[in-house]
Residue, then its C-alpha position, 0 to 999 in steps of 0.5 A: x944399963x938398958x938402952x933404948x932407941x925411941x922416935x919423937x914426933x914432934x909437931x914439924x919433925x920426926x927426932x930420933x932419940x937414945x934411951x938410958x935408964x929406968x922410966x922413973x928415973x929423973x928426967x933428963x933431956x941431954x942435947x949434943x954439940x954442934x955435928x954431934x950426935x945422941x952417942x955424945x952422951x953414950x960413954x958417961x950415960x951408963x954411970x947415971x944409973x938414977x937418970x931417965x936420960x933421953x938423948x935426941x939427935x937434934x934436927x938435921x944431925x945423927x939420924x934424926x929428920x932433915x929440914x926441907x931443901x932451902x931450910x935454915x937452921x936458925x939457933x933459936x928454932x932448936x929451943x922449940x925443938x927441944x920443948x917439942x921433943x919433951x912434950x912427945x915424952x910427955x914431960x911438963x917438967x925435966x931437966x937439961x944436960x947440954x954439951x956445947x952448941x947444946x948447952x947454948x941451945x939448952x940454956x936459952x930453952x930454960x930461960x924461955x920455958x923457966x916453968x918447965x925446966x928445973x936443973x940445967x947442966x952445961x958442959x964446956x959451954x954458957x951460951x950462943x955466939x952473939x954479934x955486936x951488929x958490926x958484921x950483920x950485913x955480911x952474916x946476911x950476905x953469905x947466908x943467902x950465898x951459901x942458900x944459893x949454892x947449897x944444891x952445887x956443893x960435892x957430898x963427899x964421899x968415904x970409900x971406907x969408915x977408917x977415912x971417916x973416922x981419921x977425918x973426924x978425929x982430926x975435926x973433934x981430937x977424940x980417941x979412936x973409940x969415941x970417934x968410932x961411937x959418934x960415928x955410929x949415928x954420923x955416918x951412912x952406907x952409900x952405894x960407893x962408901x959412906x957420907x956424913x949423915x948430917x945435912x950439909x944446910x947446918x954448914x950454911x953461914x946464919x943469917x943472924x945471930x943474937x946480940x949479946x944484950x939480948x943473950x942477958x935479958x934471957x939470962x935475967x929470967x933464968x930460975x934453973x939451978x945451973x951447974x957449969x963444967x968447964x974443961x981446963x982445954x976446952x972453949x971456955x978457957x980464959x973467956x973473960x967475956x963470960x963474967x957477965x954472964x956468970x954474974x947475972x945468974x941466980x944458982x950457978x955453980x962452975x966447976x974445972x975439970x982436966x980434959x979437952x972440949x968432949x970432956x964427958x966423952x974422954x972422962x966420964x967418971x969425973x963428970x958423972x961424979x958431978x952431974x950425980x952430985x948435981x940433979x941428986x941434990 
């Protein structure tokens, strides 16, 4: 399957974006977890061969654009960011394929942009970390800790990739190929070694999460056809706390499928034996 590397100038940041699939193909916005990047998508992608699926590296990680210095990357920023990414493709309507802190942000975006999104699927993730209100003030605290020191903390630098990749793997429990494939876009050359190339300011504590009342109201909206993967070992093994989530969505399918939380990563046959099903239907 063709691949393609595209840039995305959005109204704030330039994305960087990997391409599968023929142009009319079915439009599919997919969006990596948390320190990932677009080659999460890289070994199940060539499996959904009627798919336009444009996976962008989101703000600040694989090789896309950073954020100014003393930035936050607030979790419902990333929303605007994905809708933004859509409209430099020019797509007034697509679907979202999401992996973790990417489903989150995906299926938030389809609540707040319900006219734009039509099928939204989620791998081994139903939304954001919430807060009760109980730990605000220290989440603020340590924000603006982590907002003062940022400039001070040591880059840590890998005198070879193998060092890079043996860390990650102990981070993500990935094999030595899909470690190796992630790293292709979270890694960059300097003079003495290679540094992650995310930026360190995704590291700094939130300032404010949502509340989980807040997390319903969105869900309430949500007109998307979901189809939810989770994996028997991955985040949301025996997440009770989810129910209500579950509870409140008009059109959602979960299925559970054998593998850890990178699920589409370590078996992609299986879960593109679902995603086809799915945005097929």
């Amino acid at each position: 399957m063709p691949i393609e590397e595209l840039t995305l100038n959005t109204p704030f940041l330039q994305l960087k974006a990997r391409v599968w699939g023929p142009e009319n193909g079915i439009p599919v916005l997919a969006l990596h977890g948390w320190l990932d990047n677009a080659n999460s998508f890289a070994p199940v992608a060539p499996l959904l061969p009627k798919f336009r699926l444009v996976a962008i590296d989101l703000p600040g990680q694989g090789i896309s654009q950073w954020k100014a210095r003393g930035s936050h990357y607030h979790f419902i920023d990333f929303c605007a960011d994905v809708l933004f990414a859509a409209d430099a493709l020019g797509w007034e309507k697509f679907n979202i394929l999401g992996h973790s802190f990417g489903g989150a942000i995906g299926l938030v975006t389809a609540c707040m942009a319900k006219e734009r999104v039509d099928k939204l699927g989620l791998i081994d993730n139903f939304g954001p970390r919430v807060d009760t209100g109980e730990k605000s003030l220290m989440r603020l605290r340590n924000s603006f800790r982590d907002l003062s020191l940022v400039d001070k903390k040591k880059v840590t630098v890998f005198k070879q990739r193998s060092d890079a990749i043996r860390v990650r793997q102990l981070v993500g429990g990935l094999n030595d190929n899909n470690t190796q494939c992630l790293l292709e876009r979270g890694l960059k050359s300097v003079d003495d070694g290679f540094v992650w190339s995310s930026d360190p300011q995704l590291k700094m504590t939130s300032p404010s999460y949502l509340h989980e009342l807040q997390l319903l109201s969105y869900l309430e909206h949500l007109d998307s056809s979901c189809l939810l993967i989770r994996a028997e070992s991955g985040h949301l093994v025996n997440r009770i706390d989810l129910d209500k989530r579950y509870d409140i969505i008009k059109d959602l399918r979960i299925v559970d499928v054998t593998g850890g939380h990178h699920v589409h990563m370590e078996h992609p046959n299986i879960v593109a034996s679902y995603l086809n099903q799915f945005f097929l239907s």
